[in-house]
SERO-4910 file (N, C-alpha, C, O; in steps of 0.05 Angstrom, whole numbers):
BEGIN
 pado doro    nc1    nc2    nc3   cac1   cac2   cac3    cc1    cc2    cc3    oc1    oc2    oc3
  Unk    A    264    230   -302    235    226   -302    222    245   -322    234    266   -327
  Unk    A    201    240   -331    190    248   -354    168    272   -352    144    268   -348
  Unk    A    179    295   -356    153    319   -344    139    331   -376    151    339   -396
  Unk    A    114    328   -373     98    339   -392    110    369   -394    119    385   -378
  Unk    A    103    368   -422    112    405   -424     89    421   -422     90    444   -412
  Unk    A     65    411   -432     43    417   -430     16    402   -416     14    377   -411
  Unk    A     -9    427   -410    -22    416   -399    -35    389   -408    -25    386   -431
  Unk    A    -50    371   -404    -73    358   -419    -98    377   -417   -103    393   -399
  Unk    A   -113    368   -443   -133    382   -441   -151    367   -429   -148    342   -430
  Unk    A   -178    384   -412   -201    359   -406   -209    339   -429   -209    315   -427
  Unk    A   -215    353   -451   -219    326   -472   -210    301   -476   -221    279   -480
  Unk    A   -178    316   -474   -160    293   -480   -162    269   -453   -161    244   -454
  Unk    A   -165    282   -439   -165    272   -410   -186    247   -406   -180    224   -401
  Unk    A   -210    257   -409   -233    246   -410   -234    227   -435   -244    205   -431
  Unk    A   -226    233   -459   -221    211   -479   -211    188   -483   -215    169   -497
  Unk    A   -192    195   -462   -177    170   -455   -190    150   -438   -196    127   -443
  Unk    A   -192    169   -413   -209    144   -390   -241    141   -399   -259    136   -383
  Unk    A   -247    144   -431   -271    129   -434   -278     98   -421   -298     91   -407
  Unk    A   -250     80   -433   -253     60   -421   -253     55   -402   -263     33   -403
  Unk    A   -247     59   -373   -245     56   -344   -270     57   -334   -272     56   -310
  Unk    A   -293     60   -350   -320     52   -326   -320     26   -321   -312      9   -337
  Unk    A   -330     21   -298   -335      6   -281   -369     -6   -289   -386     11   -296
  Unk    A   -375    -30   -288   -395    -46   -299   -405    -68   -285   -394    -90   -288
  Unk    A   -431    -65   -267   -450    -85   -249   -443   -118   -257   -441   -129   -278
  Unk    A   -442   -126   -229   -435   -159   -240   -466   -176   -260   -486   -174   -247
  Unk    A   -468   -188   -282   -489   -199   -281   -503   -220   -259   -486   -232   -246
  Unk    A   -527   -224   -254   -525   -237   -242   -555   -250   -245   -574   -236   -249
  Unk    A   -555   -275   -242   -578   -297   -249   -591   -315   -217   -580   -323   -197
  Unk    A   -607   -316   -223   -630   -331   -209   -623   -365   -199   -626   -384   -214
  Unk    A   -615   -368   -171   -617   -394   -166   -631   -411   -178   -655   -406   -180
  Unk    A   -621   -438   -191   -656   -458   -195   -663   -466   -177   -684   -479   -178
  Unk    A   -645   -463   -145   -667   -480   -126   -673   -471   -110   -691   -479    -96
  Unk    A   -656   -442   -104   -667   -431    -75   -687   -394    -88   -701   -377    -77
  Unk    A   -676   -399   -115   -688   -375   -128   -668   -347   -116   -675   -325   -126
  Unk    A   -651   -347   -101   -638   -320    -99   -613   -313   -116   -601   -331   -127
  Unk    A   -606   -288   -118   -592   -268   -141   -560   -289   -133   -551   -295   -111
  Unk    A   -553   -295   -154   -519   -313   -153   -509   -304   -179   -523   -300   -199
  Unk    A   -472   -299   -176   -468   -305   -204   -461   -320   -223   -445   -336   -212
  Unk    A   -462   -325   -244   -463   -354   -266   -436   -373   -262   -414   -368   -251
  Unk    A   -443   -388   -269   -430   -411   -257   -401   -411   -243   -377   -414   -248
  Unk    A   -428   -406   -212   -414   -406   -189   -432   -426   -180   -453   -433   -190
  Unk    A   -420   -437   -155   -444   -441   -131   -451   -418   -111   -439   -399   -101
  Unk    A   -481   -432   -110   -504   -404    -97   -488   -398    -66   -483   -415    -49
  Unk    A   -485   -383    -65   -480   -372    -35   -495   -372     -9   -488   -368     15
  Unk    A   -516   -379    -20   -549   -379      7   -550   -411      3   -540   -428     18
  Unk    A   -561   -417    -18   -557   -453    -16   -538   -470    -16   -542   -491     -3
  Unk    A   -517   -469    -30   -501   -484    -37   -497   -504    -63   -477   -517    -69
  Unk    A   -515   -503    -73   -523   -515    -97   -515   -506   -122   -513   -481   -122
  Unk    A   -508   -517   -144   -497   -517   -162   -497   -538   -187   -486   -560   -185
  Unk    A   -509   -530   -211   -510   -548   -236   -541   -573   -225   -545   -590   -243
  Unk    A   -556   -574   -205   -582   -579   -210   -573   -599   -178   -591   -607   -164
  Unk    A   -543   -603   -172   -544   -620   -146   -527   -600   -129   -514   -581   -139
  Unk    A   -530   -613    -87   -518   -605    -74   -482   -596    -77   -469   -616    -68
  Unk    A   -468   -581    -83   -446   -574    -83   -428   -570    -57   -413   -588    -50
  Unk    A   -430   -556    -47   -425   -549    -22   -445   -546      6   -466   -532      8
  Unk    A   -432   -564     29   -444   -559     49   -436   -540     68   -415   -536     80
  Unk    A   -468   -524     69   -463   -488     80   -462   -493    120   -480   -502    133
  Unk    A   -433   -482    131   -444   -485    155   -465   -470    163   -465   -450    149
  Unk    A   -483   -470    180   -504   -454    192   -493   -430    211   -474   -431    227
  Unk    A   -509   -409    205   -502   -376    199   -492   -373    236   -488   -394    248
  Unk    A   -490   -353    249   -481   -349    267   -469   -363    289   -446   -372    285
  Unk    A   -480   -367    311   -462   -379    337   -452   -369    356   -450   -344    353
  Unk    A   -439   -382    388   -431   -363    404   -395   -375    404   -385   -395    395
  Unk    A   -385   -350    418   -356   -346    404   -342   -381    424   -321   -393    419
  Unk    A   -360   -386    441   -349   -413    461   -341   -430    436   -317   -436    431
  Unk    A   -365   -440    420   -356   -468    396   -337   -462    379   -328   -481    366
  Unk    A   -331   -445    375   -307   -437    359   -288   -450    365   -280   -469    352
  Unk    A   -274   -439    391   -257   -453    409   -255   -489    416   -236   -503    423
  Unk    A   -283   -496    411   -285   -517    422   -269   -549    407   -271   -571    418
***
């Protein structure tokens, strides 16, 4: 296995992992329900996608009985 003979320096160190930041998803504006989604996806809160219904969203919570049912 391969052992450095020497240290790295912080420079070198840090020069390297310039590239490794990490970078916010963009993200755009529903056209129908108006909330934050990202591009061409379908919306997560509506379901909608490209100007028609895409996916139908089941309705949010419930009790653990219908699950089972």
């Amino acid at each position: 296995m391969g052992v450095p003979k020497r240290k790295v320096a912080h420079a070198r160190k840090m020069d390297r992992r310039s590239h490794h930041a990490l970078t916010l998803p963009t993200l755009v504006d529903c056209t129908h329900c108006h909330e934050p989604k990202l591009p061409y996806r379908v919306c997560p809160s509506c379901g909608w996608y490209n100007g028609r219904q895409a996916v139908d969203l089941k309705p949010a919570g419930g009790s653990a009985g219908e699950e089972n049912a």
